[in-house]
Each structure stands twice: as C-alpha cells, then as structure tokens.
DRENPA-694502 format. One record per residue (C-alpha): residue number from 1; residue in three letters; x, y, z. Coordinates in nm, 2 decimals. Layout:
N
+-----+------+--------+--------+--------+
| pos | code |   east |  north |     up |
+-----+------+--------+--------+--------+
| NUM |  ALA |      X |      Y |      Z |
...
+-----+------+--------+--------+--------+
This chain:
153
+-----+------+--------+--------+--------+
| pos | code |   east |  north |     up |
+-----+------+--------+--------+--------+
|   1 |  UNK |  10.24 |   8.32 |   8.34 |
|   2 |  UNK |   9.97 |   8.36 |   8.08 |
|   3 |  UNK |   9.73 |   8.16 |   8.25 |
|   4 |  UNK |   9.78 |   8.32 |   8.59 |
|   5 |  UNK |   9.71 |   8.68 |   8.37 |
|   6 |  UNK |   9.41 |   8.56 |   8.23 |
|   7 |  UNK |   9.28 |   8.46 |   8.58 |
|   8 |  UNK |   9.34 |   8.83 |   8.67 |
|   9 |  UNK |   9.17 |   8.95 |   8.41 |
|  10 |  UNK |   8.85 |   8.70 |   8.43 |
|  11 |  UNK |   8.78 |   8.84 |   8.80 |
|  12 |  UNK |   8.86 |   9.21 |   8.74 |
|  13 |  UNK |   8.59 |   9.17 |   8.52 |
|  14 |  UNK |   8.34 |   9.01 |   8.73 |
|  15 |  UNK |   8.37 |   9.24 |   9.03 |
|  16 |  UNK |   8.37 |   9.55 |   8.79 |
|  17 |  UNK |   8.03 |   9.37 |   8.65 |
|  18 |  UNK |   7.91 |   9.27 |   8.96 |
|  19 |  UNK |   7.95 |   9.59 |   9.06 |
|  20 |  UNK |   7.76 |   9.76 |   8.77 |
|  21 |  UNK |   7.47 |   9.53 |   8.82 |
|  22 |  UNK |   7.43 |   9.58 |   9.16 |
|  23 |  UNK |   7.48 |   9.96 |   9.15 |
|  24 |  UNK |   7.20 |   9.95 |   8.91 |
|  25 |  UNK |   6.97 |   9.74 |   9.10 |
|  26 |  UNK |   6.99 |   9.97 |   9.41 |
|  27 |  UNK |   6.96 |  10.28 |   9.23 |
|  28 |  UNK |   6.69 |  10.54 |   9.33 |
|  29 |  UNK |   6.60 |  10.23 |   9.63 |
|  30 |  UNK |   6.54 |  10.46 |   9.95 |
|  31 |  UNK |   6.63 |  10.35 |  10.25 |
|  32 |  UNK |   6.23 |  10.24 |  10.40 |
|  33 |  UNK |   6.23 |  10.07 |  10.09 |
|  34 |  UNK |   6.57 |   9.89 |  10.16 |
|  35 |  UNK |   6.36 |   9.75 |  10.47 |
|  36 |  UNK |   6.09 |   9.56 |  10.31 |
|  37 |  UNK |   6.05 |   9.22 |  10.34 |
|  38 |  UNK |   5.86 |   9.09 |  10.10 |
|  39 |  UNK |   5.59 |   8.80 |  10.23 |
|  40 |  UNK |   5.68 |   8.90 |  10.53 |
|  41 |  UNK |   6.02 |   8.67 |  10.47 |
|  42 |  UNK |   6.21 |   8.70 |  10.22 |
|  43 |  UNK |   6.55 |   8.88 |  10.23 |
|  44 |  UNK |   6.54 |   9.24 |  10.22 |
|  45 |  UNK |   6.74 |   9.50 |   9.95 |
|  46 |  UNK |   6.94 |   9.62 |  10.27 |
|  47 |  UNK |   7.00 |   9.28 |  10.40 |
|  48 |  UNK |   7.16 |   9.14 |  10.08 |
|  49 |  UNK |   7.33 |   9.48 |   9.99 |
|  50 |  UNK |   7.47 |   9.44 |  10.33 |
|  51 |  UNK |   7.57 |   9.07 |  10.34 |
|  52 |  UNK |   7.72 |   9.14 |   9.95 |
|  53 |  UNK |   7.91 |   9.39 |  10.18 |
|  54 |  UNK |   8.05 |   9.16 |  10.44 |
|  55 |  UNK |   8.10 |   8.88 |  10.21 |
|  56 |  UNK |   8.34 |   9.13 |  10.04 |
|  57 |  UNK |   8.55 |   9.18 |  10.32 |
|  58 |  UNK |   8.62 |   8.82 |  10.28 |
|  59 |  UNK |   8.73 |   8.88 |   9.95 |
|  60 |  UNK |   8.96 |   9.18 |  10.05 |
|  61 |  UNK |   9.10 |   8.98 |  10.30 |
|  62 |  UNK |   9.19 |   8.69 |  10.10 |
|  63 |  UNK |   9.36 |   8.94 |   9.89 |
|  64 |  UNK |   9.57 |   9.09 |  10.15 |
|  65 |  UNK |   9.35 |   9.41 |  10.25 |
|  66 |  UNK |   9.20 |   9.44 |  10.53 |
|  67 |  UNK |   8.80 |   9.48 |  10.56 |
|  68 |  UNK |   8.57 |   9.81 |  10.54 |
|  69 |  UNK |   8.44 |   9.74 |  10.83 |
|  70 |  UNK |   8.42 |   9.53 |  11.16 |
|  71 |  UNK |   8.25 |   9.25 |  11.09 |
|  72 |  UNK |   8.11 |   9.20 |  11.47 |
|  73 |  UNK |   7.95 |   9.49 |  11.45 |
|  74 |  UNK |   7.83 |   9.44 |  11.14 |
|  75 |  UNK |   7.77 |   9.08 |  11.19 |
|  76 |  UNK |   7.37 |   9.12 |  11.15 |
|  77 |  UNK |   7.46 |   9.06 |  10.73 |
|  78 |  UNK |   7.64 |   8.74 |  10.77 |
|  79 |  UNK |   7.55 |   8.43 |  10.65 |
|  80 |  UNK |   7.31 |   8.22 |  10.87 |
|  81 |  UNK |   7.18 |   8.54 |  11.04 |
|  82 |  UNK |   6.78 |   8.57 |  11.06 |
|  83 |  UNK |   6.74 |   8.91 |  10.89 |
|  84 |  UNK |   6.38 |   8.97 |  11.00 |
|  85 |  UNK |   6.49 |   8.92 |  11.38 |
|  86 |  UNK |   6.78 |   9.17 |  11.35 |
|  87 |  UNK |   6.68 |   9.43 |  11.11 |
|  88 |  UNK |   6.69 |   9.66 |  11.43 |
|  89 |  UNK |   7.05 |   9.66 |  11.36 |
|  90 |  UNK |   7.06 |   9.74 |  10.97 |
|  91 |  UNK |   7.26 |  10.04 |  10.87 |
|  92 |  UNK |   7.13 |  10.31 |  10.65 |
|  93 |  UNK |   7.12 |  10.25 |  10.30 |
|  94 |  UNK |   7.31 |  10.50 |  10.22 |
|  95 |  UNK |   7.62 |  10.44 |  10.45 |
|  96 |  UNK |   7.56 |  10.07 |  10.32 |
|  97 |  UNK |   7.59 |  10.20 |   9.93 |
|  98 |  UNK |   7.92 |  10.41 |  10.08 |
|  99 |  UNK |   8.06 |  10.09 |  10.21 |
| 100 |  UNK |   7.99 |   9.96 |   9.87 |
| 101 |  UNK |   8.16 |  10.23 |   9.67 |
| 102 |  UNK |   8.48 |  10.19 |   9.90 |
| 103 |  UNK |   8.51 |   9.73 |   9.87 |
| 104 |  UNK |   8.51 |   9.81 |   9.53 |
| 105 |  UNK |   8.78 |  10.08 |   9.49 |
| 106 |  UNK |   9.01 |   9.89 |   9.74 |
| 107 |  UNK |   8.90 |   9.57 |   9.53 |
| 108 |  UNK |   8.98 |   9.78 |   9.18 |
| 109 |  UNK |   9.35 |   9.89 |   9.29 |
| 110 |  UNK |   9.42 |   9.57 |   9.46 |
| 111 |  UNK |   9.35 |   9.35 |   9.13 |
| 112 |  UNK |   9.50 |   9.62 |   8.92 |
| 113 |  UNK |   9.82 |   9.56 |   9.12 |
| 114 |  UNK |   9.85 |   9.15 |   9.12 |
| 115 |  UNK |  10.06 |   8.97 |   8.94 |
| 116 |  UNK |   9.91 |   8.67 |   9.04 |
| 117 |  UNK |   9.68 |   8.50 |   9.36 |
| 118 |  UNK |   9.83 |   8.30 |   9.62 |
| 119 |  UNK |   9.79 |   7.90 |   9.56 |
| 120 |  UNK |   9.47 |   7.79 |   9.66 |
| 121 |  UNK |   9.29 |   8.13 |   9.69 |
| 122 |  UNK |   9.16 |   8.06 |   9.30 |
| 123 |  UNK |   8.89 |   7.88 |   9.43 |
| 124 |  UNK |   8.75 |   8.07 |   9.69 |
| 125 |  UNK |   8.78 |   8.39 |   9.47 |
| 126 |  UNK |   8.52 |   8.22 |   9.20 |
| 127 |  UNK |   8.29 |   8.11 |   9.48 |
| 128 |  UNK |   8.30 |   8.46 |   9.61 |
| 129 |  UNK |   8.27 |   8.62 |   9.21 |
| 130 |  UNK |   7.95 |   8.36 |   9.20 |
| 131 |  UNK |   7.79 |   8.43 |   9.52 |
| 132 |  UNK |   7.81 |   8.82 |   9.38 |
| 133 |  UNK |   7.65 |   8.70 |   9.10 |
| 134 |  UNK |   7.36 |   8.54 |   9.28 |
| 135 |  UNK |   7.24 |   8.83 |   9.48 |
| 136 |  UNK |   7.24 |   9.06 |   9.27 |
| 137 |  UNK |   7.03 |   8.87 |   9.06 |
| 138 |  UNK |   6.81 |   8.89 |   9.37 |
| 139 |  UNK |   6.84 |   9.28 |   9.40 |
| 140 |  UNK |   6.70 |   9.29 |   9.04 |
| 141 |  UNK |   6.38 |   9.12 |   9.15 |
| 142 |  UNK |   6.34 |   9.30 |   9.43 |
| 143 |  UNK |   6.39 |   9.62 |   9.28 |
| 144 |  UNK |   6.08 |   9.50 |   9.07 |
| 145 |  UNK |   5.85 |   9.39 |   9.36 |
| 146 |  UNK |   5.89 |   9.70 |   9.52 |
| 147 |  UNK |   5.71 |   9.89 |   9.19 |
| 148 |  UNK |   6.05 |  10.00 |   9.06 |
| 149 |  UNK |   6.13 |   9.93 |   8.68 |
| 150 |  UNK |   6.42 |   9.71 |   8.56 |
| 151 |  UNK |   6.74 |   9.84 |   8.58 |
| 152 |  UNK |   6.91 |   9.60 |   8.35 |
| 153 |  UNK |   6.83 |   9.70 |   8.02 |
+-----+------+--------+--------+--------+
C-alpha cells in the first residue's frame, strides 16, 4: 500500500509543479503575443498552452473525470495538428489560461481523493507528467524570444 501512496504522492507533485512552471511561463503573455510563431514555424505560446490543455483532458479522463472541454471543437491543439494552418481557430488566451486554472483544480481534488490508480494507468500517467514537463520547458523559451524575462528564477 505504501508503494501505491508514494505513486500518489510523486504525481501530485508533478502536476502541482507543472503547473507552477507553466503559470509562470505564461504570466503577463498577452494574447497577440500568444500568436507568434516564431521563424515563421515554430509552435506558438497559445498552441502549446492549448495542446497542454487538451492533453489534460486525457489525463482527467484516465482518472475518471470527464474533460474541460470538447475536444472536437477544440481539436485545433491536438497532437499532429499543423498549428500555423489552423491558428484561425485558437481561443483567447485568456479563456485558454481559465481552462488551465480549472484541469488543475479538478486534477488537485481528484488526486487528493485516490487511494490508488487503476492497473495499467501508471504508465500513461508518467508519459502524460513528462510530456507536461516538456512544453513547458518550451513556454519558458518562448517567453524569452518574445523579449519577456525569465520567469523561473
């Protein structure tokens, strides 16, 4: 039971991190700026706070919630979309920060409530902890391309 505790524990504190880190990196980010694609290519801050977003809802649902949103209509942020061909369908980067605010609260009482995961839904709950981890390491550089200062101090 121990070991199941400690699992708990070791991704409560990776989405409260994760959460932290990317809060930080999208701080004072407007939503224009949210837009830019950098080279002309590269992902956008709205794009990755977005597909962070949708990705979520995968996490909720493997965790018995249901998703913040519906991801059809949302389905411009999944992976394998072409962000600079549908950027006309982003969402404000506001609403997108809201959507934010409420994964992580559902994700908060959720984990807070567990006594333990359902068998086999360990590993996809550390590939979705890492693939936090990786964009939000991207929405620190691209906090900084767009002139802003670090936000991880």
């Amino acid at each position: 039971m121990e070991t199941i505790s400690n699992e708990i524990e070791f991704v409560k504190n990776q989405v409260t991190s994760n959460y932290q880190v990317i809060s930080l990196n999208i701080e004072g980010i407007t939503h224009n700026e949210s837009m830019v694609f950098p080279n002309g290519e590269a992902n956008s801050m709205n794009w990755i706070l977005g597909h962070l977003i949708y990705i979520r809802n995968a996490f909720l649902n493997i965790l018995g919630e249901e998703s913040v949103w519906d991801g059809e209509k949302f389905s411009c942020y999944n992976r394998g979309e072409i962000p600079l061909e549908r950027k006309a369908e982003f969402v404000n980067f506001e609403e997108l920060k809201s959507y934010l605010n409420q994964s992580q609260n559902i994700l908060d009482a959720k984990l807070n409530t567990l006594e333990r995961f359902t068998p086999g839904s360990s590993t996809d709950i550390s590939m979705l902890c890492l693939h936090e981890i990786y964009h939000s390491g991207q929405l620190g550089y691209l906090r900084r391309i767009l002139g802003k200062p670090g936000a991880i101090k």
